[in-house]
C-alpha positions as CSV (number, residue, x, y, z in Angstrom):
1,X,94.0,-14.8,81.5
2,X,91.9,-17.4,83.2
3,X,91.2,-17.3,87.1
4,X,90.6,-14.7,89.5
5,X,92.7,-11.5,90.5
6,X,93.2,-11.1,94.1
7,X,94.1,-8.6,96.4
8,X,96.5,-9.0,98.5
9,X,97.0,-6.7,101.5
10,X,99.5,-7.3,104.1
11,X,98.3,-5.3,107.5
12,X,101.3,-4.9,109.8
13,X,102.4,-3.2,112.8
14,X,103.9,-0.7,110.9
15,X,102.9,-0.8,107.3
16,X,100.2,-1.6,105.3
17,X,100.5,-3.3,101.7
18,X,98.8,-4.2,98.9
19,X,99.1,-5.4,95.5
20,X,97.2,-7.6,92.8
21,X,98.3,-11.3,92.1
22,X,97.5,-13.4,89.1
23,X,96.0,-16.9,89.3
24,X,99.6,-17.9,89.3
25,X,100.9,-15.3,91.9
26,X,102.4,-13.2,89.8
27,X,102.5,-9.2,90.9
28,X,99.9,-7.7,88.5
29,X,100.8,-4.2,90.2
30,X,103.6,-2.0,92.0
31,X,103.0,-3.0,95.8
32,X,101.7,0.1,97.4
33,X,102.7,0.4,100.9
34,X,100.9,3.4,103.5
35,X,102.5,3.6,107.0
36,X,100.2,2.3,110.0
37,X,98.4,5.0,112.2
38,X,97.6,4.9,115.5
39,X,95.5,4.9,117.3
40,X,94.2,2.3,114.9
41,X,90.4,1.9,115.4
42,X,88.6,-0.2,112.9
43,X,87.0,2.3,111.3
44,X,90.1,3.9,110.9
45,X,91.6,0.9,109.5
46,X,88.5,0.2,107.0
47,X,89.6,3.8,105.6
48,X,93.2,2.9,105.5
49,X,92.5,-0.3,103.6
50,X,89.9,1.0,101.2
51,X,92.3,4.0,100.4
52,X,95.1,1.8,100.1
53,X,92.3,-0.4,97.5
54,X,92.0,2.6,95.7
55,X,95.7,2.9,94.3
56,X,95.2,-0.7,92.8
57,X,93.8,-2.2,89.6
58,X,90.5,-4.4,89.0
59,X,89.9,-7.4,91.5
60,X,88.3,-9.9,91.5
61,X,88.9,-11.3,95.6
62,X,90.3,-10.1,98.2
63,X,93.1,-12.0,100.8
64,X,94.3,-9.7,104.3
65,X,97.1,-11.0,106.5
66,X,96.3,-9.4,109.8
67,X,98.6,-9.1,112.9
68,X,95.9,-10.9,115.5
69,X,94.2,-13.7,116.1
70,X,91.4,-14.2,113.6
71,X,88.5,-17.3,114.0
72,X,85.8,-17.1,111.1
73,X,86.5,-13.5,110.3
74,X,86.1,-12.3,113.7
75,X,88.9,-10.6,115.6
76,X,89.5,-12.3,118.8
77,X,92.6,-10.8,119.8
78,X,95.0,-8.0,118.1
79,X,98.4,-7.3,120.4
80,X,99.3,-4.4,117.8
81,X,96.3,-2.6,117.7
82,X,95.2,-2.4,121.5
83,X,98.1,0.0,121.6
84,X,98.3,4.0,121.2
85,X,101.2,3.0,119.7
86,X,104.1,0.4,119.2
87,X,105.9,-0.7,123.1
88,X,103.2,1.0,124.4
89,X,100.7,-0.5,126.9
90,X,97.5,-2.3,125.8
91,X,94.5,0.9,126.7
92,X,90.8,-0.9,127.3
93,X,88.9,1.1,125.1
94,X,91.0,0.0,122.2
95,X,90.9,-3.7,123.0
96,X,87.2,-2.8,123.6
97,X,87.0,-1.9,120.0
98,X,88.6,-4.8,118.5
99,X,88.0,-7.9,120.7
100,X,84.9,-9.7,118.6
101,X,85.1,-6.8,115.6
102,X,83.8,-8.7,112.1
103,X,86.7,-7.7,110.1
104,X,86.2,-9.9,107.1
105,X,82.4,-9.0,107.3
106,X,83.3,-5.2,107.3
107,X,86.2,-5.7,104.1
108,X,83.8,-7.8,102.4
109,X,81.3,-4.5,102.8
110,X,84.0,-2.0,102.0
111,X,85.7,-4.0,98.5
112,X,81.9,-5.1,97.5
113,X,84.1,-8.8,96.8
114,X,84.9,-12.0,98.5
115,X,86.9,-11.3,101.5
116,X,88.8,-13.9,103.5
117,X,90.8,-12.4,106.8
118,X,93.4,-14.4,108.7
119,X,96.2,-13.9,111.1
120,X,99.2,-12.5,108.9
121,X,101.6,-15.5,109.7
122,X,99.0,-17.8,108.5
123,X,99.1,-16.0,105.4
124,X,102.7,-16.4,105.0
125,X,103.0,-19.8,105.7
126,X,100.5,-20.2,102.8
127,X,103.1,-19.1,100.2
128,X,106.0,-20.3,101.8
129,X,105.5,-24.3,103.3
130,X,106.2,-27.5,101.2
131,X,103.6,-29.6,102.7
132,X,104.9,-32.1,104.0
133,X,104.7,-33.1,107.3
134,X,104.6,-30.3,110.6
135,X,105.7,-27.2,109.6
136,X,106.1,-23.9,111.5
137,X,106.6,-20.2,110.1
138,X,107.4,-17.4,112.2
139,X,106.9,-13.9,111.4
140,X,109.2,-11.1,113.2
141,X,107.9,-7.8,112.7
142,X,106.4,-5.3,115.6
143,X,105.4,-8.3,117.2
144,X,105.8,-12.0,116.6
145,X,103.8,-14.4,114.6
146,X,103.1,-18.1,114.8
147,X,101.2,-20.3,112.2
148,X,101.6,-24.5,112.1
149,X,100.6,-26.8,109.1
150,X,100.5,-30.4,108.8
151,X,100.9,-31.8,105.3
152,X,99.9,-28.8,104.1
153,X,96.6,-27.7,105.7
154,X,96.8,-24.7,107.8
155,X,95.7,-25.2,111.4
156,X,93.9,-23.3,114.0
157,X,95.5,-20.7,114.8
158,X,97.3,-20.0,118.4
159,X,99.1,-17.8,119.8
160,X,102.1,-19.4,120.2
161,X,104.7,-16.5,120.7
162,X,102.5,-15.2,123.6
163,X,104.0,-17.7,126.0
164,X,107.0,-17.0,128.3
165,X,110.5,-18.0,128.3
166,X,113.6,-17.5,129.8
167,X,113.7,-14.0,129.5
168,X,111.0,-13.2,131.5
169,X,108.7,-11.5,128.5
170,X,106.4,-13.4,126.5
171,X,108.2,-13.9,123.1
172,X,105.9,-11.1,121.5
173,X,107.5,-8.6,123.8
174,X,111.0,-10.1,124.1
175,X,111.5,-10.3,120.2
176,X,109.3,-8.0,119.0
177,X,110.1,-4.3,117.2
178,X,110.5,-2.4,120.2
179,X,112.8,-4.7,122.5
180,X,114.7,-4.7,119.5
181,X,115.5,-1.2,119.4
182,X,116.4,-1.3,123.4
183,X,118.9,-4.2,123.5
184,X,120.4,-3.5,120.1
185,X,121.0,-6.2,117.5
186,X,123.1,-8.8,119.4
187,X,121.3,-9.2,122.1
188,X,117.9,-9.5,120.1
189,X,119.1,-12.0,117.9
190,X,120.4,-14.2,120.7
191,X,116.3,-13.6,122.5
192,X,115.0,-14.7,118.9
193,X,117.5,-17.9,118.9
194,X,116.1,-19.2,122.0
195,X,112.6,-18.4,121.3
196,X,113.0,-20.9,118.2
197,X,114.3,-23.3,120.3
198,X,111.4,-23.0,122.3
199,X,108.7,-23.0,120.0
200,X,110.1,-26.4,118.6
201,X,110.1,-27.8,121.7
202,X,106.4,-27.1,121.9
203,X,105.3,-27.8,118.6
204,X,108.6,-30.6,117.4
205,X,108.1,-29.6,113.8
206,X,110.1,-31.2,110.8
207,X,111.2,-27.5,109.4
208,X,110.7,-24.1,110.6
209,X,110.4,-21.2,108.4
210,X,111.6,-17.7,109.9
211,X,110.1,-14.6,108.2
212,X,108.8,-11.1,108.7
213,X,110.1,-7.1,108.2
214,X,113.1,-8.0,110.5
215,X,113.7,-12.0,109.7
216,X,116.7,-10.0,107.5
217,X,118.2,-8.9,110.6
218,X,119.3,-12.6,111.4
219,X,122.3,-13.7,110.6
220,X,121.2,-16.6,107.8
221,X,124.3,-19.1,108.2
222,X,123.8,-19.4,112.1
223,X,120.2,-20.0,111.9
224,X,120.7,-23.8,112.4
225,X,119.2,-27.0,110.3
226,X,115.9,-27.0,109.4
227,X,115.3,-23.5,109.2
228,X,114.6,-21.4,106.5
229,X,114.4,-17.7,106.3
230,X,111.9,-16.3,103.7
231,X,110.9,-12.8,101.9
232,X,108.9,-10.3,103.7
233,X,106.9,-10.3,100.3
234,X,105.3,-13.9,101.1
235,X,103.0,-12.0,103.6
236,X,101.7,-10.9,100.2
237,X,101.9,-13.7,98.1
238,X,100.1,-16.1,100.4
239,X,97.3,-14.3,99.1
240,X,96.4,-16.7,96.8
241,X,97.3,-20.4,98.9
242,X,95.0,-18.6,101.5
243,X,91.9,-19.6,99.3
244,X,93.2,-23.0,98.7
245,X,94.9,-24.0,102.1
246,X,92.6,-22.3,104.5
247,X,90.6,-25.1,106.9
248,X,87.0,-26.2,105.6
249,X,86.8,-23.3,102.9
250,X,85.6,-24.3,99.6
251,X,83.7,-21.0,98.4
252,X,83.4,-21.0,94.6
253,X,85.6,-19.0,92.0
254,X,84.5,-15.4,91.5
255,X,84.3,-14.2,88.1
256,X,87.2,-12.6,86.5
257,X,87.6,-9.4,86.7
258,X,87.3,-7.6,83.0
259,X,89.7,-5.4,81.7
């Protein structure tokens, strides 16, 4: 088999995932999933992942979706992790800890192969977009993802679903996990109706794609046109488009990993 094997791991507010994808994509392994701990630290998330490494087969790269805001491997800002725990209030020391951490520096360390970080809806959107024209995935999960591409390259990434609407909450909070769980279903999926409506109003995109742990809870024929709801497994998959998709990265192909 020609190409490299990559990693994928899929960090999340609640779970962690990983499995190895052929050159094509393809699941090489069972995905192995561990649940998230908190307080998560980075060194304690640099245990969970290399653990969670561990349970795999031979690699040749290595792709992470994370749940924060990631420029050139650096964490600038991570909602879920600033938290003792999911709903809870963001605690100094933690953001402390993660604000300016050099993830992909300290995963590159830990798998001893090419690492490349990025914020976990970017990730998705790598496996799930057609490329053409402006296109917009959001992942619903403990929190709320946003990643935008035009014609098929992934742009910077923002954080979108931090601004307010007309619930008073910031979308993160209003449609995230926890909210969730105190409105019930209804409600939530009425918050997570408007909050599309107003991210396409901000970013006017020609098709939205709606993803994430919870993107099942919608209901599917009332999502509207141009929307598309998409496997929880793409925050995997994108693994691979991350190499090929991700803005001015053209590092060379690793050597295959031998069997």
């Amino acid at each position: 088999m020609a190409g490299p094997l990559t990693l994928a791991i899929d960090v999340g507010g609640s779970g962690l995932k990983a499995t190895v994808l052929s050159p094509e994509g393809e699941m090489m392994s069972e995905r192995e999933r561990r649940e998230t701990p908190y307080p998560c630290t980075p060194p304690v998330l640099l245990d969970e992942l290399t653990t969670l490494a561990g349970t795999q087969p031979a690699y040749d790269r290595v792709s992470v979706g994370f749940p924060g805001a990631i420029r050139r491997g650096r964490v600038r800002e991570v909602p879920a992790f600033s938290r003792h725990g999911p709903g809870q209030q963001p605690d100094p020391e933690l953001v402390s800890q993660w604000t300016g951490f050099e993830l992909e520096t300290a995963l590159e360390q830990r798998f001893g192969k090419p690492t490349r970080v990025a914020n976990d809806a970017d990730v998705q959107g790598c496996a799930v977009v057609s490329g053409h024209g402006m296109e917009l995935v959001i992942t619903l999960g403990t929190g709320v993802g946003c990643a935008v591409f035009f014609d098929g390259v992934l742009l910077p990434h923002m954080e979108l679903s931090h601004g307010r609407f007309g619930h008073g909450h910031s979308i993160e909070v209003a449609c995230g996990d926890n909210e969730r769980h105190k409105v019930g279903k209804e409600h939530w999926r009425e918050r997570v109706m408007d909050a599309l409506e107003a991210l396409e109003a901000m970013v006017l995109p020609d098709h939205v794609y709606v993803g994430g742990g919870n993107a099942k809870r919608l209901d599917a024929d009332k999502l509207g046109p141009n929307r598309t709801l998409v496997p929880n497994i793409s925050g995997l998959l994108g693994g691979i488009a991350l190499w090929d998709r991700s803005i001015g990265a053209q590092e060379s192909v690793p050597t295959p990993a031998k069997s």
